[in-house]
C-alpha positions in Angstrom: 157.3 9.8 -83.5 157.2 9.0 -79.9 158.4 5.4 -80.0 162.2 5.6 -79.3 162.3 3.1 -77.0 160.4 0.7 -79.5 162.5 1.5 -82.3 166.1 1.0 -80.1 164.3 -2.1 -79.0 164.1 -2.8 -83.0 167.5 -1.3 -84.0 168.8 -3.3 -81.4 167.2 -6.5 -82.7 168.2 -5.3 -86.1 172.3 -5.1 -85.1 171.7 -9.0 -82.9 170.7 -10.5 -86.3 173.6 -8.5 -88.7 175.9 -10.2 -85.9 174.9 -13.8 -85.9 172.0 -13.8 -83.2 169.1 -14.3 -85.6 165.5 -13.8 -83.8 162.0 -12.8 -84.8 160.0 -9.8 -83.8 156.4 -8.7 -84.0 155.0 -5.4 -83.8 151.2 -6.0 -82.7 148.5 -3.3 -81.6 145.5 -1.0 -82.6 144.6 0.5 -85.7 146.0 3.8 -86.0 148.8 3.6 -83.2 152.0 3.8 -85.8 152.5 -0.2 -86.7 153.4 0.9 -90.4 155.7 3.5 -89.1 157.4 1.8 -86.5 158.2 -1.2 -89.1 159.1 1.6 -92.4 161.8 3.1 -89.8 163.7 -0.7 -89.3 162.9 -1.3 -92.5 165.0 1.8 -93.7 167.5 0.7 -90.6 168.0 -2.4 -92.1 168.1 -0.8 -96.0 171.1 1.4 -94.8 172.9 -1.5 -93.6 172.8 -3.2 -96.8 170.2 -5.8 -96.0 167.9 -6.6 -98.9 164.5 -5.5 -97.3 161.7 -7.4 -98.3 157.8 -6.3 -97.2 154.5 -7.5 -97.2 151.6 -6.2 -95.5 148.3 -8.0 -93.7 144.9 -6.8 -94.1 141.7 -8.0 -91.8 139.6 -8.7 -94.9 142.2 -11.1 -95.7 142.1 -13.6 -93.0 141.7 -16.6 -94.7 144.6 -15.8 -97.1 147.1 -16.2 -93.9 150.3 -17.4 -95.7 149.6 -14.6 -98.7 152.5 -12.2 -97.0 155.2 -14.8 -97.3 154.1 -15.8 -100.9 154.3 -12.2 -102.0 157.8 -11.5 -99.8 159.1 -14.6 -101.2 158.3 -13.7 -104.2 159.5 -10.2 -104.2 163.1 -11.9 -102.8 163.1 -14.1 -104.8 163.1 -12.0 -108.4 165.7 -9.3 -106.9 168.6 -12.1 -106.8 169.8 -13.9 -109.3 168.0 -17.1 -110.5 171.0 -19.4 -109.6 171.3 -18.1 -106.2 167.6 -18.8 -105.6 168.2 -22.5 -106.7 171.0 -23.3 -105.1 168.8 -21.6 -101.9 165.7 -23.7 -102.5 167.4 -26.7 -103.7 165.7 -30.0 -103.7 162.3 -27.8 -102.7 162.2 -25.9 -105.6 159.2 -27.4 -107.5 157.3 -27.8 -104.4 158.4 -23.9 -103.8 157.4 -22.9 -107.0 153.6 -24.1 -105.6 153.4 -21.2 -103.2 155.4 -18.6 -105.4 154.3 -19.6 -108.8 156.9 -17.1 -110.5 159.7 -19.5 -109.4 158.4 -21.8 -111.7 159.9 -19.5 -115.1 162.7 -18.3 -113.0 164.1 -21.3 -112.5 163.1 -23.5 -115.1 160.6 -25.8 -113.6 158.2 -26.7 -116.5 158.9 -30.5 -116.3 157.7 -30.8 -113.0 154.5 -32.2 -112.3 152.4 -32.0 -108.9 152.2 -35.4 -107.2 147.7 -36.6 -107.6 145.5 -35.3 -104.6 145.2 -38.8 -103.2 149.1 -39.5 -103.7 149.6 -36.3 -101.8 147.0 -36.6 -98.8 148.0 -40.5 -98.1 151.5 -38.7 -97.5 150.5 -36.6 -95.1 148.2 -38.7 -93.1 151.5 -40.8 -92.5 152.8 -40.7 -88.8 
């Protein structure tokens, strides 16, 4: 594949996490150069290890739709573990979870909640 220093770089990023170290890496460049690759082979790192593996992809056309990755990861997480696990993870944030990943909702039981009104909502956030 021709990117063994990027993938110990990974790997090694990979084992920092596993031992307490958490940290975030991106894998940025051209169309073409082995992206998908690069991220399948850490992916399957992490898989071997026993991490749950969770993906997502990006695509230009979708621009606008910027937080549409972590809605569908979260979601995917989110229905491979067990419903009370995902409650006792989201806690108090549940409902307001549940907005971004509407599958929570059913999952965990939400039908009672109802979203605050617009104006309730943007006179919180214009709040110092």
């Amino acid at each position: 594949m021709g990117r063994e220093r990027e993938l110990g770089d990974l790997a090694a990023a990979w084992a920092g996490a596993v031992g307490g170290r958490p940290g975030m890496v991106l894998i940025a460049g051209e169309a073409g150069i082995g992206k998908t690759r690069l991220a399948q082979a850490v992916a399957e790192l992490a898989g071997a290890t026993g991490a749950m593996v969770v993906q997502a992809r990006c695509y230009e056309a979708e621009r606008s739709l910027f937080l549409q990755p972590l809605g569908r990861g979260g979601a995917a997480a989110a229905m491979a573990l067990p419903p009370a696990r995902v409650g006792a993870a989201a806690g108090d944030a549940a409902a307001t979870l549940a907005e971004l990943v509407p599958d929570l909702r059913r999952l965990l039981a939400l039908e009672g909640y109802e979203r605050a009104p617009a104006e309730l909502e943007r006179r919180g956030r214009s709040r110092p």
